[in-house]
C-alpha positions as CSV (number, residue, x, y, z in Angstrom):
1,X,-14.9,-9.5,5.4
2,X,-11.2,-10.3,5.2
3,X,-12.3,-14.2,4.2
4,X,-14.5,-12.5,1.8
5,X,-11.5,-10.4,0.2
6,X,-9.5,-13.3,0.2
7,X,-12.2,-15.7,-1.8
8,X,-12.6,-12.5,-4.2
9,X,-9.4,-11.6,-5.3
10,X,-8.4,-12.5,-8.9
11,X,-5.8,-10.1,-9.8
12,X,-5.6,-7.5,-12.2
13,X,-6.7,-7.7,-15.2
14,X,-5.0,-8.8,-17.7
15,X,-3.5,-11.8,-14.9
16,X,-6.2,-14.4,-14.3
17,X,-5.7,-14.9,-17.8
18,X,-2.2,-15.5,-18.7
19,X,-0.9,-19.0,-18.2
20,X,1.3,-19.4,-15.4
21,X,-1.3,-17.4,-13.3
22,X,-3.0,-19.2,-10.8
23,X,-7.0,-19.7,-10.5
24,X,-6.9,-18.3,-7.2
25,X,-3.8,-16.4,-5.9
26,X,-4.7,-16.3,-2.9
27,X,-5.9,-19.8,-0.6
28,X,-7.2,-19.9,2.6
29,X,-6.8,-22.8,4.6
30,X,-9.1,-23.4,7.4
31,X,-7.0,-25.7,9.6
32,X,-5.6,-24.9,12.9
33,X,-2.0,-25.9,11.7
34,X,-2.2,-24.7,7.8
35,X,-0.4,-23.3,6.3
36,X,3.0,-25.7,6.0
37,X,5.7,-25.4,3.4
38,X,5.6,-29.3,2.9
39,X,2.0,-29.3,2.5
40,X,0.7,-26.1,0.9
41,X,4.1,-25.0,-0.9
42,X,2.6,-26.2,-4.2
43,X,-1.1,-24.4,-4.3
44,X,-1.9,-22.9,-7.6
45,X,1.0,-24.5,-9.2
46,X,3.3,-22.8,-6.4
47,X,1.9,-19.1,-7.6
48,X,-0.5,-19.0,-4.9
49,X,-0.3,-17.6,-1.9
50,X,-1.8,-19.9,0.9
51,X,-3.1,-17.8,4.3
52,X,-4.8,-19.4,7.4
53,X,-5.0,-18.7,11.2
54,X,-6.8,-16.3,11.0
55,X,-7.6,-14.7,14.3
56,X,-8.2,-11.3,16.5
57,X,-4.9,-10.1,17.6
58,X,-5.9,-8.3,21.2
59,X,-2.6,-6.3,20.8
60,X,-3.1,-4.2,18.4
61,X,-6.7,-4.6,17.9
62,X,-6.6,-5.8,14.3
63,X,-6.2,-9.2,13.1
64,X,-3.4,-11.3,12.2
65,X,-2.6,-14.5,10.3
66,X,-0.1,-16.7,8.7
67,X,0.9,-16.2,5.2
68,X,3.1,-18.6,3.2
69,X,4.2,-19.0,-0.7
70,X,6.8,-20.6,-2.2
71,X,9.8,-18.7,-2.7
72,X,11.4,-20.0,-6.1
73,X,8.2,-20.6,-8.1
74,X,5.9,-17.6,-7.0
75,X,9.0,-15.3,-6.2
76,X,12.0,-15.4,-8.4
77,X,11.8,-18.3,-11.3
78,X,7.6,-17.8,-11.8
79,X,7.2,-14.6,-11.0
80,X,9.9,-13.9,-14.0
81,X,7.9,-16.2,-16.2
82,X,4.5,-14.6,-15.5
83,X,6.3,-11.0,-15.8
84,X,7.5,-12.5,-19.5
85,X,3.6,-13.4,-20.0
86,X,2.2,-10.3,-19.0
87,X,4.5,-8.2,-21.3
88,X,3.6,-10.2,-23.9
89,X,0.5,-9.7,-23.4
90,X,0.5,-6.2,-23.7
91,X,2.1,-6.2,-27.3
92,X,6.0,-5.1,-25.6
93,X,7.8,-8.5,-26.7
């Protein structure tokens, strides 16, 4: 069910459509050692957020995985552009 969420996801609408937003935000890998900044930093342009190891933590009795996305294009300089987009979108610039 979590893959399934995962696969799903698009975003809210208006998002999937604006164009710095990815096709898929969020990417799950299915290799043992994915994700890795060198490798997967640039999925979806560097607006996605890659996922993988997904496993059965016996801790806590939930799950767990590792999550990774580049910090300068999906945080600060994209995220910024994609805000930009989205109020543009929406008729406020």
């Amino acid at each position: 069910q979590i893959r399934e969420a995962w696969d799903a996801f698009r975003g809210p609408e208006p998002v999937p459509g604006l164009p710095s937003a990815p096709a898929r935000p969020v990417e799950y890998r299915e290799e043992a050692d994915r994700p890795q900044p060198r490798r997967d930093r640039d999925a979806g342009g560097g607006m996605a957020t890659v996922v993988g190891r997904l496993r059965p933590d016996p801790v806590i009795g939930g799950w767990k995985f590792v999550a990774m996305a580049h910090n300068t294009v999906r945080g600060a300089a994209g995220c910024s552009i994609l805000n930009a987009e989205l109020l543009a979108e929406n008729g406020y610039v």
